[in-house]
C-alpha positions as CSV (number, residue, x, y, z in Angstrom):
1,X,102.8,125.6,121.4
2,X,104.6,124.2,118.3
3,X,106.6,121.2,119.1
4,X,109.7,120.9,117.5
5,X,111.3,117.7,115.9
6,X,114.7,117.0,113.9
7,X,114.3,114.6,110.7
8,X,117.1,113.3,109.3
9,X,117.9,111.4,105.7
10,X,119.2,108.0,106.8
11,X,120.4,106.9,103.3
12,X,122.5,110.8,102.9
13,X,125.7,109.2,104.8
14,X,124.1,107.5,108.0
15,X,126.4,105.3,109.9
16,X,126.8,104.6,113.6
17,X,128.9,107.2,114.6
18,X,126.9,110.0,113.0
19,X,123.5,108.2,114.5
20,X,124.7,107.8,117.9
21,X,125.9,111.9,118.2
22,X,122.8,113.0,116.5
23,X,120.5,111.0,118.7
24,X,122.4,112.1,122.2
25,X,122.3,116.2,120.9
26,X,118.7,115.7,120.1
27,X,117.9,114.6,123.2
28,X,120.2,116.7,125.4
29,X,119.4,120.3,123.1
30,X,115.5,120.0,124.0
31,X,113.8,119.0,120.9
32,X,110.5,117.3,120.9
33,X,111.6,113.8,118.7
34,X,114.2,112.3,116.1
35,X,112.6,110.9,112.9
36,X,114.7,109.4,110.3
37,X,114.0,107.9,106.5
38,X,114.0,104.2,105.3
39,X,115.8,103.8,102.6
40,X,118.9,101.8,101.2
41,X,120.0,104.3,98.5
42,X,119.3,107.8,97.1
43,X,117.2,108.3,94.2
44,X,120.3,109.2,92.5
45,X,123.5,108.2,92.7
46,X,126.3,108.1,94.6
47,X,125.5,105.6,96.8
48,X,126.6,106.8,100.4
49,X,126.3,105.1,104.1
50,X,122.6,104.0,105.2
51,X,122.0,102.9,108.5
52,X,119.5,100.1,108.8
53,X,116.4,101.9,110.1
54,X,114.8,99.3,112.7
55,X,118.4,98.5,114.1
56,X,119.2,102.1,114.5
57,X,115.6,102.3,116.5
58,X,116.0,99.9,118.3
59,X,119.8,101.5,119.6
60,X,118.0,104.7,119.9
61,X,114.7,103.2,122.3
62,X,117.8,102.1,124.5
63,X,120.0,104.9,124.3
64,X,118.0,107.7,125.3
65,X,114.9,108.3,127.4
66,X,113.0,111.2,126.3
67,X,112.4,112.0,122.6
68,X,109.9,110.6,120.6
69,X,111.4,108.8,117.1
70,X,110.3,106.6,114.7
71,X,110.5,106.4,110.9
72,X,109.4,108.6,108.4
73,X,108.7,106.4,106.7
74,X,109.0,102.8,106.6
75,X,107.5,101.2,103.4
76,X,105.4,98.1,103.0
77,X,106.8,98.0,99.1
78,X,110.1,96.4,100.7
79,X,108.5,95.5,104.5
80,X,105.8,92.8,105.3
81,X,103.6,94.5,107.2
82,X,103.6,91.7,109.9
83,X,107.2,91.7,110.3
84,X,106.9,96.0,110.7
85,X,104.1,95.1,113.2
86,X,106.4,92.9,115.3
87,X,109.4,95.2,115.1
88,X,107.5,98.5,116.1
89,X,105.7,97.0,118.6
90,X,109.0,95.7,120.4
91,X,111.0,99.1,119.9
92,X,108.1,101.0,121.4
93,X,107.9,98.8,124.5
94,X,111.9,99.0,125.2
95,X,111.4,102.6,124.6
96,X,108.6,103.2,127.4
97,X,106.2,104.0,124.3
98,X,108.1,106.7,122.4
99,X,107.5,105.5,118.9
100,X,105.1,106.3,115.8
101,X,104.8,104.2,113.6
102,X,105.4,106.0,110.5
103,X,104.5,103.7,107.1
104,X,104.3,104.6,103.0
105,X,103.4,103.0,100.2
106,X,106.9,103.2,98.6
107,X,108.2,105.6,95.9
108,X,111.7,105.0,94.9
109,X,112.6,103.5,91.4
110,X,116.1,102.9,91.9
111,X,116.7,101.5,95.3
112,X,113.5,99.0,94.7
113,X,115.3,98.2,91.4
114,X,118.7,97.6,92.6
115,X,117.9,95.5,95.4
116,X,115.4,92.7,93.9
117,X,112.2,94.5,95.8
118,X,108.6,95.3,93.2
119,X,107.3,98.5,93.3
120,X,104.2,98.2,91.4
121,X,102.6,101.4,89.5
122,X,101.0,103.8,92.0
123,X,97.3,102.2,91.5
124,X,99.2,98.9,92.9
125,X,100.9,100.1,95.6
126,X,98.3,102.0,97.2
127,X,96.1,98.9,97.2
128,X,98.8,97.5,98.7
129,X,99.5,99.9,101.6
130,X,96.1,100.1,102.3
131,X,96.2,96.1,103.0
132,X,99.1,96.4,104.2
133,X,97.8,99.1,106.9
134,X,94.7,96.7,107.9
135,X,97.0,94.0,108.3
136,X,99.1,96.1,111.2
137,X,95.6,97.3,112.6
138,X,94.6,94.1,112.8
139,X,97.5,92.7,114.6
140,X,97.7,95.8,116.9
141,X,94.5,96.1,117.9
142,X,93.4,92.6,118.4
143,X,94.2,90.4,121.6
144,X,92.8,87.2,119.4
145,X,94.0,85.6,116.6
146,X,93.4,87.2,113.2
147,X,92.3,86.3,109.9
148,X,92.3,88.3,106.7
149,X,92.4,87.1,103.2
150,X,93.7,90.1,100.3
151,X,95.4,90.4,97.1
152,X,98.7,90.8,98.5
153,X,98.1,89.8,102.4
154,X,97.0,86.6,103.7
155,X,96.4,85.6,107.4
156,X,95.8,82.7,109.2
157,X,95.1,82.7,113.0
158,X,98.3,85.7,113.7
159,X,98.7,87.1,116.5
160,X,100.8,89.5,117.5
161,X,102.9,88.6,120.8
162,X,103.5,89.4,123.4
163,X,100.8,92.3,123.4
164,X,102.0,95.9,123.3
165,X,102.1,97.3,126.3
166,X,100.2,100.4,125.1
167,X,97.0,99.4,124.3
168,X,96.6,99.1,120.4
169,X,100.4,99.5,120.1
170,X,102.3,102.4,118.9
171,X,100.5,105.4,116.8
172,X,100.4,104.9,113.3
173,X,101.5,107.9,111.1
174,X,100.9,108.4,107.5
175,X,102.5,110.8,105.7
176,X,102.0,112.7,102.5
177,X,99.7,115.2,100.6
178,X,97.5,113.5,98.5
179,X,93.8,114.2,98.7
180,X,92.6,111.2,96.3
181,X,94.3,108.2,98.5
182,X,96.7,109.5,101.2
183,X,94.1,112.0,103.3
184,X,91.4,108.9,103.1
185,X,93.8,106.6,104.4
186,X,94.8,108.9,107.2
187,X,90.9,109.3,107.9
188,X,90.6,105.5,108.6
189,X,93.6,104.1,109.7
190,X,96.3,106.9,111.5
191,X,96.9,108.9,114.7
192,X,99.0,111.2,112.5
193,X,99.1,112.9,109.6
194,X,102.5,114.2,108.5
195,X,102.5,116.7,105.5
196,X,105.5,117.0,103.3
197,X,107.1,120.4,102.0
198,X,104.2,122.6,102.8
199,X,104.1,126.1,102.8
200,X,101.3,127.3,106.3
201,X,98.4,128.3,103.7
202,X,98.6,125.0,101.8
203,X,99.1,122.5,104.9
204,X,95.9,124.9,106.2
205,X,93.8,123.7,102.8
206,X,94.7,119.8,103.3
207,X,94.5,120.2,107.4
208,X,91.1,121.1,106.9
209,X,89.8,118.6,104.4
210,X,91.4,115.6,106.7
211,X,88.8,117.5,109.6
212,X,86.0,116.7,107.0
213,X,87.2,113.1,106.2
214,X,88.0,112.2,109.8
215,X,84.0,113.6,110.5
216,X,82.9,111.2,107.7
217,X,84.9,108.3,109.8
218,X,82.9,109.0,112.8
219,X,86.4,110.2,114.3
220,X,86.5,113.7,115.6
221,X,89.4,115.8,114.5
222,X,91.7,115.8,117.4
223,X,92.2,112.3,117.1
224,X,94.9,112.7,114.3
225,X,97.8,115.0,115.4
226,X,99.0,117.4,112.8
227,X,102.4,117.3,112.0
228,X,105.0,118.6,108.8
229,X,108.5,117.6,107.6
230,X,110.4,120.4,105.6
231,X,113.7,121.2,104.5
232,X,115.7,123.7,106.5
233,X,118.4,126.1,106.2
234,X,119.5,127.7,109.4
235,X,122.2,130.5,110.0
236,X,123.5,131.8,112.8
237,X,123.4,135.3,110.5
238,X,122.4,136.5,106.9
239,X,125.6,135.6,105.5
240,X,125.6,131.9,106.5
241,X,121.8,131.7,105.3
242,X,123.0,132.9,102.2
243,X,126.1,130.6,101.7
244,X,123.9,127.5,103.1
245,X,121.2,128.4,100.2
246,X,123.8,128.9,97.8
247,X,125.6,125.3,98.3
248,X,121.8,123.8,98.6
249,X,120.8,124.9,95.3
250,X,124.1,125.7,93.2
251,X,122.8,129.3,93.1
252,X,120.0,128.9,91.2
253,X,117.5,129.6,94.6
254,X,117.7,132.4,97.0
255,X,115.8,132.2,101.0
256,X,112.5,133.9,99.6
257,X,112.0,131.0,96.7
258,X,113.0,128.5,99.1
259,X,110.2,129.6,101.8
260,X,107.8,129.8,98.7
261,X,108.5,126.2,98.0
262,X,107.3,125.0,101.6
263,X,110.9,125.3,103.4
264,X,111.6,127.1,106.8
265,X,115.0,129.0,105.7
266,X,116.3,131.8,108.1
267,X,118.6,133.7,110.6
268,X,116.7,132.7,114.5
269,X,113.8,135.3,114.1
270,X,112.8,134.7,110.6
271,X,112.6,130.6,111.6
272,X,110.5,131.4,114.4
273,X,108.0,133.9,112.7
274,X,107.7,131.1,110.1
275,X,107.0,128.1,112.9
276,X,104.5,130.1,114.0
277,X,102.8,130.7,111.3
278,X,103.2,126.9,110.4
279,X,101.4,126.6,114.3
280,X,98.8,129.0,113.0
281,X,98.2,126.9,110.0
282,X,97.3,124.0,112.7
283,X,100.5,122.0,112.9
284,X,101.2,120.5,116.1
285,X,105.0,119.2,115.5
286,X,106.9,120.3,112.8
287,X,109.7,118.0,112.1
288,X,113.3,119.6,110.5
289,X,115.2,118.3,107.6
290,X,118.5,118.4,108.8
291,X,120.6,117.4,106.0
292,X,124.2,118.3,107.0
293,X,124.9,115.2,109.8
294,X,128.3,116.6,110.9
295,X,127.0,119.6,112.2
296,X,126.2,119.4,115.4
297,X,127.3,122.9,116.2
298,X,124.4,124.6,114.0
299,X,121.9,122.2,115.3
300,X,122.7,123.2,119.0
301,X,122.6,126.6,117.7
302,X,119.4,126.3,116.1
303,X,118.0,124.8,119.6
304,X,119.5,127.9,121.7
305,X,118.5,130.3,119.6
306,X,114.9,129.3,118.8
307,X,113.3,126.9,120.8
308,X,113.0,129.6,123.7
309,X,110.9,131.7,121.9
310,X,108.3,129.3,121.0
């Protein structure tokens, strides 16, 4: 059975009062996990209330006692991997081992501008992550000391402690669609893939390559769980769709074009036809965009109305 998970834009007006109501519905309305983004600004201004992400973890690994939650996803472009190694592995133990580690290369301009933090062309960054991602396996994985000598990384003797009480630390996830770096990096280095925006038949394309590049690994397919992030517009009826799709897109998209473009959009029975044909596809979690933070009322909606009948 699908699991289902809420993803929320931390930079899109996250502060402690809409974190800590979020967080408590999620857990109490059934869902699988709470994933947020890392970032200190839109792409675009204005600027609006962003929550730090590790300090709003850290709350949450307290604060509640079943969900899984982590980020989707923290970058190395403005985190040292050794640092994100250190923090993750503390947050999952308070949390009991609820946390993935979700990381990225990095992608936007403005907020990497504004703050003093180099983003590098995308050649540069991904030879970045990809240190950056041996660096954390290293320190995870290994109970002694570690050295590792890069273009951007440089160890001497680290290790990380104390050890992570799950063996090899929390689950890395990577996230993204590319078949030329991200679905080779997945291959080597995660315990998740995470698409992004996928319709079923095109997460079904990339799902299987990764099965071919997780073979040529010597890993066997089921050690990477499946998961997608994708926008969402819920309504409790047609008319609410409509008006939610309207003010999403000022007009210029209707429900069809938005499910064309890889987003679950619907009354209760249209968004369960289309998780199931995401679980069909071969996703295992599916993690909803939910964009509108004060409303709690359609979230506890969505969880009454469509969780049962998955």
């Amino acid at each position: 059975m699908i699991q289902v998970a809420i993803m929320i834009e931390g930079q899109n007006g996250l502060n402690w009062p809409h974190w800590q109501r979020i967080a408590t519905a999620v857990e109490a309305l059934g869902f699988a996990g709470l994933y947020r983004s890392d970032h200190y600004t839109n792409a675009n201004p204005p600027d609006k209330d962003s929550l730090e992400l590790w300090v709003s973890l850290t709350w949450l690994a307290s604060h509640t006692r079943r969900i899984e939650f982590g980020p989707l996803v923290t970058p190395f472009s403005f985190r040292q991997p050794t640092m994100t190694a250190r923090m993750a592995s503390a947050v999952d133990d308070l949390s009991g081992g609820r946390l993935t580690l979700g990381v990225g290369a990095g992608w936007q301009q403005r907020e990497h501008h504004n703050y003093g933090w180099e983003l590098l062309d995308v050649p540069g960054r991904f030879a970045r992550f990809e240190e950056g991602l041996e660096v954390i396996t290293r320190l995870l994985h290994s109970d002694q000391p570690v050295d590792f000598q890069g273009r951007f990384y440089r160890l001497h003797e680290a290790i990380l402690l104390p050890r992570s009480l799950r063996p090899g630390g929390p689950p890395i996830l990577i996230g993204g669609n590319g078949q030329t770096r991200t679905l080779p990096l997945v291959a080597r280095y995660a315990s998740e893939w995470n698409g992004v925006f996928l319709t079923p038949a095109r997460f079904a394309d990339l799902n299987s390559r990764l099965d071919e590049l997780l073979v040529a690994q010597g890993r066997r397919p089921e050690d990477a769980r499946r998961s997608v992030m994708v926008g969402t517009e819920f309504g409790r009826d047609t008319a609410e769709v409509t008006r939610k799709v309207a003010a999403r897109t000022a007009g210029r998209e209707t429900p069809a074009t938005l499910r064309e473009k890889g987003l679950v959009v619907g009354v209760p029975g249209e968004v369960v036809e289309q998780l199931k044909q995401y679980e069909a596809a071969g996703v295992q979690r599916i993690m909803l965009q939910w964009l509108a933070l004060d409303d709690l009322d359609g979230l506890e909606a969505l969880a009454q109305t469509v969780l049962p009948q998955l």
